[in-house]
C-alpha positions in Angstrom: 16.6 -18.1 34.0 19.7 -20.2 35.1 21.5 -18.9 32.1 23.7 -15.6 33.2 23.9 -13.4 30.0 26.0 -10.6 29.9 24.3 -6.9 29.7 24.6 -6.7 25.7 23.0 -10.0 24.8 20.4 -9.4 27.3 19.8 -5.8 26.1 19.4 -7.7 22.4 17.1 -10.3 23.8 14.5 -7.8 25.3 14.7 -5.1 22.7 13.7 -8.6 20.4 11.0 -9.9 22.3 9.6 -6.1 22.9 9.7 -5.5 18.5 8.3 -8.7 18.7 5.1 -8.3 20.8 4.5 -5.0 19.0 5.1 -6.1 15.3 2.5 -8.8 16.2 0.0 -6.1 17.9 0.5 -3.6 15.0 -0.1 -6.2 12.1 -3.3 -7.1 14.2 -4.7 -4.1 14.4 -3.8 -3.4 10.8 -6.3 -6.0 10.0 -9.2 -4.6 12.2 -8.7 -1.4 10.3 -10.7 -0.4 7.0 -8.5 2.4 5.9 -5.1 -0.1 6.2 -6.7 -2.9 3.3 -4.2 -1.8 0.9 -1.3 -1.5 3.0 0.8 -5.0 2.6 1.3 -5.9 6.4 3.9 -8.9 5.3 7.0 -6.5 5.9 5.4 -4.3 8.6 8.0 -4.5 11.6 8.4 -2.6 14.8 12.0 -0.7 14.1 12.1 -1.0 10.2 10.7 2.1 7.9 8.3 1.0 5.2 9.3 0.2 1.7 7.6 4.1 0.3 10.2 5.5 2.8 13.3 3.1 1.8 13.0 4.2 -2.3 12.8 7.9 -2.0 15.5 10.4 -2.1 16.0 13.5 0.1 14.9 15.8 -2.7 11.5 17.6 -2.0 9.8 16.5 -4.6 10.3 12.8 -3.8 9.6 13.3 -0.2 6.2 14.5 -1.0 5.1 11.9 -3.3 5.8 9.5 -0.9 4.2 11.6 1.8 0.9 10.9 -0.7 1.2 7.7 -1.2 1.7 7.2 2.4 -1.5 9.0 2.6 -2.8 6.6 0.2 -1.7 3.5 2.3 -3.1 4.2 5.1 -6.9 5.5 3.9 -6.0 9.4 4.7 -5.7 10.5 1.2 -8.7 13.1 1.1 -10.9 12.0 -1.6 -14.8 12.9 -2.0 -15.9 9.6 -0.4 -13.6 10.3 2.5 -15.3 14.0 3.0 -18.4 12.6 2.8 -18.0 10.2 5.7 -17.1 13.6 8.1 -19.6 15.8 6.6 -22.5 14.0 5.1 -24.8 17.1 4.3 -22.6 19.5 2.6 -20.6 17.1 0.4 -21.2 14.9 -3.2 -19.2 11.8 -3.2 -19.2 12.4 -6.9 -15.8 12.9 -8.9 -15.3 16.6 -9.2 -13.6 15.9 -11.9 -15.0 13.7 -14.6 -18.3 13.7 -12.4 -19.2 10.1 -13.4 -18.9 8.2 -10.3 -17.8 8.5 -6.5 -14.0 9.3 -6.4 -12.3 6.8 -4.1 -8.7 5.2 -4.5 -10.3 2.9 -6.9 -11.5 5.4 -9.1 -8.6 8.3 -9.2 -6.3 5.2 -10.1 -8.1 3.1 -12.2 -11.3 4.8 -13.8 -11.2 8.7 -14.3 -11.6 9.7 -17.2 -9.7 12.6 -16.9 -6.8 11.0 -15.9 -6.9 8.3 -18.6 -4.2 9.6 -20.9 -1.4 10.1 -17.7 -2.6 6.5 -16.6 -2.4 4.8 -19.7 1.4 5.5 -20.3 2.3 4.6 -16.8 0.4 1.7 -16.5 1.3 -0.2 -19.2 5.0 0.8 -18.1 4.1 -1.2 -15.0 1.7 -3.7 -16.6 5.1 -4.9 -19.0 7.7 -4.8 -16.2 5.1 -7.2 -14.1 4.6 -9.5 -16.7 8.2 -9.9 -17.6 8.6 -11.0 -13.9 5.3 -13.4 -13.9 4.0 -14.0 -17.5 0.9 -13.1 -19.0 -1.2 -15.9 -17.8 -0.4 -14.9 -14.0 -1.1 -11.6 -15.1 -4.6 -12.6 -16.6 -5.4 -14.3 -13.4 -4.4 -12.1 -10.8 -5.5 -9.1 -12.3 -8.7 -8.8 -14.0 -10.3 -6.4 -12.0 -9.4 -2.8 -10.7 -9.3 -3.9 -7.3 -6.3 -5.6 -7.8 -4.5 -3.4 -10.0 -5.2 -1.2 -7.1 -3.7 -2.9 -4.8 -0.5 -3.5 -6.4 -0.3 0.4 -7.6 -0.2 1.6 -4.0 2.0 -1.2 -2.1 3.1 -4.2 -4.5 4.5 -6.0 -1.4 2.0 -8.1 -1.5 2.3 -9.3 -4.9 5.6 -9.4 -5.6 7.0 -11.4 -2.7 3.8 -13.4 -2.0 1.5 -14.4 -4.8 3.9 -14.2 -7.6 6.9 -15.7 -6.2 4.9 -19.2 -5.1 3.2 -18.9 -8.8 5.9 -18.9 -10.8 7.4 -21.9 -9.1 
């Protein structure tokens, strides 16, 4: 306090200590919520739009496949096993679709049958462009199950500037 700033570097000084606190508060309550375990929380600031946001252009079409995959980041996508939690009586967590098992994120992105053929060509699209960055090994590691295929379909922050970069080192 026996430093005189002048009223712009003050300014800059609160407005950084307030996105501060509440970066801080928002990634810790991103971790006590369920819905919010895909959503990478390494690049979650106070002030700063999320990656989905950043990549989109201002055509319609892009704005809404972002607004689902938002949707899908933050658990609100509504899926049979998300009706079921709000109306346990009335509704089959069952795919309505390929009617094998209970249609979560997992499921619509990694198992249905139905969707195999659509999945298939994009995946390994994204599957090659990975493991030109990595190598197969890392691949083989990190991604043997469909949780973690998952998780790097819907927000690949994680992986890409995390895991990967201190693996390939």
């Amino acid at each position: 306090m026996n430093q005189h700033y002048n009223k712009l570097d003050w300014k800059n000084i609160v407005r950084t200590a307030i996105s501060s606190h509440w970066t801080v508060k928002l990634k810790a309550d991103c971790e006590e919520k369920s819905t919010l375990k895909l959503l990478s929380k390494r690049n979650l600031n106070i002030g700063q739009t999320h990656n989905v946001w950043d990549t989109i252009s201002s055509s319609v079409k892009d704005v809404r496949k972002a607004a689902t995959k938002v949707r899908m980041l933050t658990g609100t996508y509504m899926l049979q096993t998300l009706k079921v939690k709000f109306n346990q009586a009335e509704i089959d967590p069952t795919c309505p679709i390929c009617k094998l098992e209970a249609e979560d994120l997992q499921h619509l992105l990694t198992s249905c049958l139905a969707y195999r053929h659509i999945r298939k060509s994009h995946f390994q699209q994204i599957k090659e462009y990975v493991v030109s960055k990595i190598g197969n090994s890392v691949w083989t590691i990190n991604f043997n199950n469909k949780m973690a295929i998952t998780e790097l379909l819907i927000d690949c922050q994680a992986w890409l500037k995390g895991t990967f970069s201190q693996m390939t080192k």
